[in-house]
C-alpha positions in Angstrom: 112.6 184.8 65.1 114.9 184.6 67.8 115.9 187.9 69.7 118.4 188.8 71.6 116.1 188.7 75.4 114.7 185.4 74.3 116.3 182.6 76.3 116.7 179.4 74.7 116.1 175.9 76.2 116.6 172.2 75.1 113.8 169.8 75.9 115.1 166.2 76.4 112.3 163.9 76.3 111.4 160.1 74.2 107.6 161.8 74.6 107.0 163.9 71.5 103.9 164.4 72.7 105.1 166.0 76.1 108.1 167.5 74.2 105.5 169.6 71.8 103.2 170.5 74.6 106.0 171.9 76.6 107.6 173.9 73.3 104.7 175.4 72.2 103.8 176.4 75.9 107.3 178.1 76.7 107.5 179.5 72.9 103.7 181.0 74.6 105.9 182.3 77.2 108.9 184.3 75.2 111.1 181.2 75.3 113.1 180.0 72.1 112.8 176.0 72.6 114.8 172.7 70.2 113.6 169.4 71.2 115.3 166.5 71.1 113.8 162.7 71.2 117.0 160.9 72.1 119.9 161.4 74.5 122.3 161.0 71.7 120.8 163.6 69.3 120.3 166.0 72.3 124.1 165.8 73.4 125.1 166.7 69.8 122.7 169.7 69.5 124.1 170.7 72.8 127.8 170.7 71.6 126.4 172.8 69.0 124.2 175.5 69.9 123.9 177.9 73.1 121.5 177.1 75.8 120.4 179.0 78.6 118.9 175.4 80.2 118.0 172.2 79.7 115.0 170.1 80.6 115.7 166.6 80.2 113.5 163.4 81.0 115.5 160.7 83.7 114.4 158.3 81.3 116.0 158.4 77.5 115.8 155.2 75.3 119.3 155.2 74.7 121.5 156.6 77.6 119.7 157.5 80.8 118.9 161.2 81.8 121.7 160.8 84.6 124.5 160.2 82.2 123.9 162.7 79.5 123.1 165.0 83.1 127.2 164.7 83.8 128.5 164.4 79.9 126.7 168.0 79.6 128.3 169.3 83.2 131.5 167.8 81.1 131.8 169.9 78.4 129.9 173.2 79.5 129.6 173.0 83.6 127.4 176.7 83.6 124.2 175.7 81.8 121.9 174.2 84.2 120.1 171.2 83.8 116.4 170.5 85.0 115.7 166.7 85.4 112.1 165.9 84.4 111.0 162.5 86.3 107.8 160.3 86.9 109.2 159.2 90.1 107.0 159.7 93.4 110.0 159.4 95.8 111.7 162.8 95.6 114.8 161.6 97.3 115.3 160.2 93.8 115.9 163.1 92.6 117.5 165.0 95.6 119.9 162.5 94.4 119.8 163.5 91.0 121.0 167.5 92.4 123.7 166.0 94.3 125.0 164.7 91.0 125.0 167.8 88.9 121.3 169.0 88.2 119.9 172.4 88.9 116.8 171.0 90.0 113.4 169.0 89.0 110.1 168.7 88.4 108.1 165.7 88.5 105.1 164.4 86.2 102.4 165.5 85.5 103.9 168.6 85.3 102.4 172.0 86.7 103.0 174.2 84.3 103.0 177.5 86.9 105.8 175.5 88.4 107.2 175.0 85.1 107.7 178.4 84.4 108.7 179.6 88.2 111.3 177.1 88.3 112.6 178.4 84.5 112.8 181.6 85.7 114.6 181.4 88.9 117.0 179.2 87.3 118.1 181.1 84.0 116.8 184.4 85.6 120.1 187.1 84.8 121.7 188.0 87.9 124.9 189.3 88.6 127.7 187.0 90.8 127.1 188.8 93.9 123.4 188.4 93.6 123.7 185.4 92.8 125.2 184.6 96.0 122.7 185.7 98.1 119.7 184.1 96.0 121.8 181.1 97.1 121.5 182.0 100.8 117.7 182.8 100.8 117.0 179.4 99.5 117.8 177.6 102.0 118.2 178.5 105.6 119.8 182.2 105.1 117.0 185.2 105.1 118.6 188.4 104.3 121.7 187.2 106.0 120.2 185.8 109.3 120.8 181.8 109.2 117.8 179.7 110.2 118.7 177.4 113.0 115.6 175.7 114.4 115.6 175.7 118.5 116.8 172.1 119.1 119.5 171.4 121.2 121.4 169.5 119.0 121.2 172.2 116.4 122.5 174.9 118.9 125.4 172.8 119.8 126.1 172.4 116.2 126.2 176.2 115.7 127.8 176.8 118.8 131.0 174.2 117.3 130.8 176.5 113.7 131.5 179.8 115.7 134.2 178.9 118.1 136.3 177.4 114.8 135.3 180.3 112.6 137.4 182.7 114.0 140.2 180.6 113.3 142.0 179.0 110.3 141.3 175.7 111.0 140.3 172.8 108.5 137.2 171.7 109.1 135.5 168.6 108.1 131.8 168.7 108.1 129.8 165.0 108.6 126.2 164.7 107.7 123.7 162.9 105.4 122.5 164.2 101.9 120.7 167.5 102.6 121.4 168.1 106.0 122.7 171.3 105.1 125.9 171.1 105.4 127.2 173.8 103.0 125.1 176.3 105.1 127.1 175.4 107.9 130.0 176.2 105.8 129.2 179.3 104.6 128.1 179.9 108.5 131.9 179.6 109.5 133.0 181.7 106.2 131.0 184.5 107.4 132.1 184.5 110.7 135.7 184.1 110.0 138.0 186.7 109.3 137.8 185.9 105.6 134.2 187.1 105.3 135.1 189.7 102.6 136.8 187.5 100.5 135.3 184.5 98.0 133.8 181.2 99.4 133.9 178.9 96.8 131.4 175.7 97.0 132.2 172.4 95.0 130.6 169.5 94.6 133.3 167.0 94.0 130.4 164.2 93.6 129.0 165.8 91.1 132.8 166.5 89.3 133.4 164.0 85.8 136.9 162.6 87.1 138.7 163.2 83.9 138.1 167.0 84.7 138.5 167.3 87.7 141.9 168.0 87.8 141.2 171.3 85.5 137.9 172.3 87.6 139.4 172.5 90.7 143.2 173.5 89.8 142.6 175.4 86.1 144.6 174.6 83.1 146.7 176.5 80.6 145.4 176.5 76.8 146.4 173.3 75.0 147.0 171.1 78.0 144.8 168.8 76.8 142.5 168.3 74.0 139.5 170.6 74.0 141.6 173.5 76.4 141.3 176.2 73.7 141.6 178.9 76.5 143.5 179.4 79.9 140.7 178.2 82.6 141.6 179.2 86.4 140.4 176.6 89.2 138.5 176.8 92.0 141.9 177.2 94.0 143.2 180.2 92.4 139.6 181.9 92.6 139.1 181.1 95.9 142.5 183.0 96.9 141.9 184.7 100.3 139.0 182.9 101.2 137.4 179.6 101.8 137.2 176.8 99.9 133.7 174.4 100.4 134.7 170.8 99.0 131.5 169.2 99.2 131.5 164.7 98.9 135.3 164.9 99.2 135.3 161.8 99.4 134.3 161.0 95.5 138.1 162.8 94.2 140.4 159.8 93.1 143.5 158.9 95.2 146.2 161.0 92.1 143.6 164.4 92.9 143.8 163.4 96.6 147.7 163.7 96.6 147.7 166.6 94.7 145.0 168.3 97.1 147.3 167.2 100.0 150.2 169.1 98.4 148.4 172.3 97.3 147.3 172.4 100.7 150.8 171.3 102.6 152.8 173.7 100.2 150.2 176.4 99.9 150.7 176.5 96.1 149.1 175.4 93.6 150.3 174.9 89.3 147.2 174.8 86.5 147.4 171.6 84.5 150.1 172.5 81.7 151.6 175.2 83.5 155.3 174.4 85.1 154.5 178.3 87.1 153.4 177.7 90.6 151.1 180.3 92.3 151.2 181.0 96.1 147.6 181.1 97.6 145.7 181.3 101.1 142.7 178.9 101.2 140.7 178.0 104.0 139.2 174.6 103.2 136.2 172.9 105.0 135.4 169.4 103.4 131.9 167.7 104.0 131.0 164.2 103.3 127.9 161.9 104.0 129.8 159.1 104.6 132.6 158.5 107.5 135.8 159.1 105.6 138.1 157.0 108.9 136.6 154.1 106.9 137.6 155.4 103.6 140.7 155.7 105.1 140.4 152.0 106.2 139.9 150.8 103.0 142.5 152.6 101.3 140.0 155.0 99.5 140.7 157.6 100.9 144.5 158.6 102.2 145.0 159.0 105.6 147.5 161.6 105.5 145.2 164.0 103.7 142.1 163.1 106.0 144.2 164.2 109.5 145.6 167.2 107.6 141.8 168.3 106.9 140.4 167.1 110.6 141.9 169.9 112.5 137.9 170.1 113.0 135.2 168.3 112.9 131.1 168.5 112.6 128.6 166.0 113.1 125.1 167.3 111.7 122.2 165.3 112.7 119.7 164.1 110.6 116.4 166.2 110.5 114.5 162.8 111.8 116.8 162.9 114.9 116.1 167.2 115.7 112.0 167.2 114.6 111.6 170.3 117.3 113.2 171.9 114.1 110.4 171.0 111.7 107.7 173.2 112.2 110.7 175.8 111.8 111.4 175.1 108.1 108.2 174.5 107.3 107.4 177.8 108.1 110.6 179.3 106.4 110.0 177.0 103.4 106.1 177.7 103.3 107.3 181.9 103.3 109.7 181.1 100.2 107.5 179.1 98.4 104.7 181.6 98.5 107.4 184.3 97.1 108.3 181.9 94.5 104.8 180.7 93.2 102.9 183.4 93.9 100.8 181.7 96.4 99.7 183.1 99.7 99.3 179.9 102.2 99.8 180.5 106.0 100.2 177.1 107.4 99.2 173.1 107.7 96.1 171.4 108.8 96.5 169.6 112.0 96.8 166.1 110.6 99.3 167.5 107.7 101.6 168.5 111.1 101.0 165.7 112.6 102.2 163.3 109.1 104.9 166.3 108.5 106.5 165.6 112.4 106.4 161.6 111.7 107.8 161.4 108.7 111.4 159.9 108.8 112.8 162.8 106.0 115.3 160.5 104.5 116.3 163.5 102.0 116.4 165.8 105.3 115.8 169.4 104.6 116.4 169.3 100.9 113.7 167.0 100.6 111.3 168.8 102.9 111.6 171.9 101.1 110.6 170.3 97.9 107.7 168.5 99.7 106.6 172.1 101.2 106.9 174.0 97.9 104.9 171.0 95.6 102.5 171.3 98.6 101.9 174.9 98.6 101.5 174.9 94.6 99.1 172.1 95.0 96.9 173.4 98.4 93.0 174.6 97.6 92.8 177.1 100.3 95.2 179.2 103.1 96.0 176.1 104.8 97.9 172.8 103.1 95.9 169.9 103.8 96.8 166.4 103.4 95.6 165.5 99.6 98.5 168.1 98.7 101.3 165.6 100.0 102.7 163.0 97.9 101.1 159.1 98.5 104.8 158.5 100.0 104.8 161.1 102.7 101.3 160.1 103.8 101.9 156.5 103.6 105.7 155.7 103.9 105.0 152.2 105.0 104.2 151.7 101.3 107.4 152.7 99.9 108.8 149.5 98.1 111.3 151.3 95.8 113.0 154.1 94.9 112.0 153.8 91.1 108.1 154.0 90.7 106.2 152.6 88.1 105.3 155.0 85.3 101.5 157.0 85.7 100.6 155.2 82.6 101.7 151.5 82.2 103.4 150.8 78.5 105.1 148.1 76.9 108.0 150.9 77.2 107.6 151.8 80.5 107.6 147.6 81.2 111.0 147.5 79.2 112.5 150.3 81.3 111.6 148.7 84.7 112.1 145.3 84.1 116.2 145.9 82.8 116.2 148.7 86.4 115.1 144.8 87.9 117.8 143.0 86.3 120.9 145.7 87.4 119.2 145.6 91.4 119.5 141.5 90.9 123.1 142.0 89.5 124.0 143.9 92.2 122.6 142.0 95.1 124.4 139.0 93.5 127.6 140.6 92.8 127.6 141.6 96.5 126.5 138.3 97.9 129.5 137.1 96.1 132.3 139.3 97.6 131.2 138.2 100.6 129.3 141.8 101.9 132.3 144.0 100.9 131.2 146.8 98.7 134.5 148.0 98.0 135.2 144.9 96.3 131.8 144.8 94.9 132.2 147.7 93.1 135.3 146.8 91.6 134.1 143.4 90.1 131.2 145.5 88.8 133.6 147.8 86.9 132.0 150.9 88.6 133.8 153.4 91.6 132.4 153.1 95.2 130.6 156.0 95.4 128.4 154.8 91.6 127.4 151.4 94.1 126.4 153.2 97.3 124.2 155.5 94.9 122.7 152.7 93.1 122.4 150.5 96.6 120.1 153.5 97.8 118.1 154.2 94.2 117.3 150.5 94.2 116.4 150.5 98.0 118.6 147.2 98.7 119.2 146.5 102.0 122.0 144.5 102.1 
């Protein structure tokens, strides 16, 4: 019988073997669990019935875990979502958190990790501390923001605290888990807005037929489903600063209506003829270089010189590696808070593999590397059979989408129609003659879906 502290979590998974072994281990652990065997049945439970999270499989027989990822962010944004995948590459599913997910876990799962990761995710916390859980995950300790001692790094923060003082719009350039919104937050709280709200969104990660209510708010009745008044990230930003992360994914009607807000420093809820007057700071990142969105007419120019009053170039982590040994300490101390673990450091050869590593995922995917690492390690020090076979051998990567553990006719069906969409692809680019935008378009899909799939499918092209 359910009670009232009993949290209750949806297991997404075609496994019902892994699906009961999992729901009768968290029902072990106080949890109240529903499974569900089919991304169809498991969206229509979840319109239903109150979750406190989700744990879905990437792979569903019917829709893939991706999609029913974003048609749950849809219709109830605030219930996190835990992607479950067999993949080896974890940039896989770094991309997976870019698009919307809380976080992952790969196969076979640990179930210590299992439950640490449950509990940090659905764990009741109040907004404020919420906010600083946020810092301490990443490269903010009790406030103090973790640099690394590189020269390129300095610079970087150097840039952040000249324009912080100021109201300038900033534009933040750097690859997928660079850390971008930590310099954001950097320049927040060393402006004179400190005290007021820094709102982060990840307009990637935004379903485009709500975008215009997530980031603007709507009145009740504005559309079907708006059965109650719903302020945007504008009007709760009011005062402070506003983090736009992958600006570059909003389509070209939110773009001029962005523009406007910001020109006119007002902004009207979808619905509502009332305007309201507001003071937003707004610093935009984006891993691509929007002057060529512009050039392509993806982007409009007037609303990219309106935000780059300022701009930031982070480097790659591959291009700093005097910062490595840095986070690996940092990530190694959080890891061991998190799991329970107490390990003090690498092996020699694991420092040595760690520094040459390229880190395509950058520091998002080190820490995940770090923390599987320390939940894996045998004594104080992590040694190399506690890295993944990519991180010791990348020379073998061949793909972003690994063969399952355990080889099935299933498993054959799933990889062999990824094969036919990375042919498609190549193909369909081949025949636009090399241009992506127009690529995209003859595939029926936006830009920013083909550069995703271009990297999942590792085509170099």
């Amino acid at each position: 019988m359910e009670t009232n502290h009993m949290k209750k979590i949806l297991i997404v998974d075609d496994d019902t073997f892994i699906c009961q072994i999992l729901k009768k281990h968290l029902q072990n652990h106080n949890y109240d669990v529903e499974v569900a065997f089919s991304g169809k049945k498991a969206f229509t439970v979840f319109n239903n019935t109150h979750f406190d999270l989700v744990l879905c499989d990437f792979r569903l027989p019917d829709i893939s875990g991706l999609e029913l990822l974003q048609k749950m962010r849809a219709l109830k944004q605030e219930i996190p979502v835990i992607i479950i995948t067999a993949y080896a590459d974890v940039r896989v599913a770094v991309k997976l958190m870019k698009l919307g997910a809380a976080d992952y876990i790969t196969k076979p799962i640990q179930q210590e990790e299992l439950l640490s990761l449950i509990k940090k995710t659905i764990k009741p916390e109040t907004e404020e501390k919420q906010t600083e859980r946020e810092k301490d995950s990443g490269m903010f300790v009790n406030g103090a923001f973790i640099t690394g001692t590189s020269d390129q790094i300095q610079r970087i923060i150097d840039l952040a605290g000249r324009v912080a003082p100021t109201n300038m719009s900033v534009i933040i350039e750097g690859e997928t888990g660079t850390g971008k919104e930590y310099i954001a937050r950097y320049i927040h709280e060393n402006s004179l807005r400190k005290n007021k709200p820094f709102m982060a969104v990840d307009c990637g990660a935004i379903p485009k037929d709500v975008a215009n209510s997530e980031l603007f708010g709507h009145v009740k009745g504005a559309f079907t489903g708006a059965i109650n008044d719903k302020e945007g990230v504008f009007q709760k930003a009011d005062g402070g600063t506003l983090f736009l992360d992958e600006i570059g994914n909003l389509s070209y009607d939110i773009q001029l209506k962005l523009l406007r807000s910001i020109q006119e420093r007002v902004v009207s809820r979808m619905g509502d003829n009332k305007q309201k007057k507001i003071d937003i700071r707004i610093i935009a990142a984006t891993n691509e270089d929007l002057l060529n969105e512009v050039r392509n007419n993806t982007f409009r120019e007037d609303l990219y010189h309106r935000l780059n009053e300022f701009r930031i170039s982070l480097p790659p982590l591959r291009e700093r590696k005097q910062d490595i040994p840095v986070f690996v300490k940092h990530f190694i101390e959080q890891s061991n808070y998190e799991l329970s673990r107490n390990i003090e450091g690498l092996t020699p050869e694991v420092e040595d593999i760690i520094l040459k590593y390229p880190w395509h995922g950058n520091l998002r995917e080190l820490k995940n590397v770090i923390k599987r690492s320390v939940l894996m390690a045998n004594s104080e020090l992590i040694d190399k059979s506690c890295l993944p076979p990519e991180i010791v051998f990348p020379e073998n990567e061949s793909s972003y989408l690994e063969n399952e553990s355990t080889p099935n006719s299933d498993s054959m069906l799933k990889n062999a129609s990824f094969e036919i969409e990375r042919q498609l692809i190549i193909k369909t680019i081949q025949e636009a003659g090399y241009n992506k935008s127009k690529a995209a378009r003859i595939l029926n899909i936006d830009r920013k879906t083909l550069y995703n799939k271009i990297k999942q499918y590792n085509i170099n092209i």
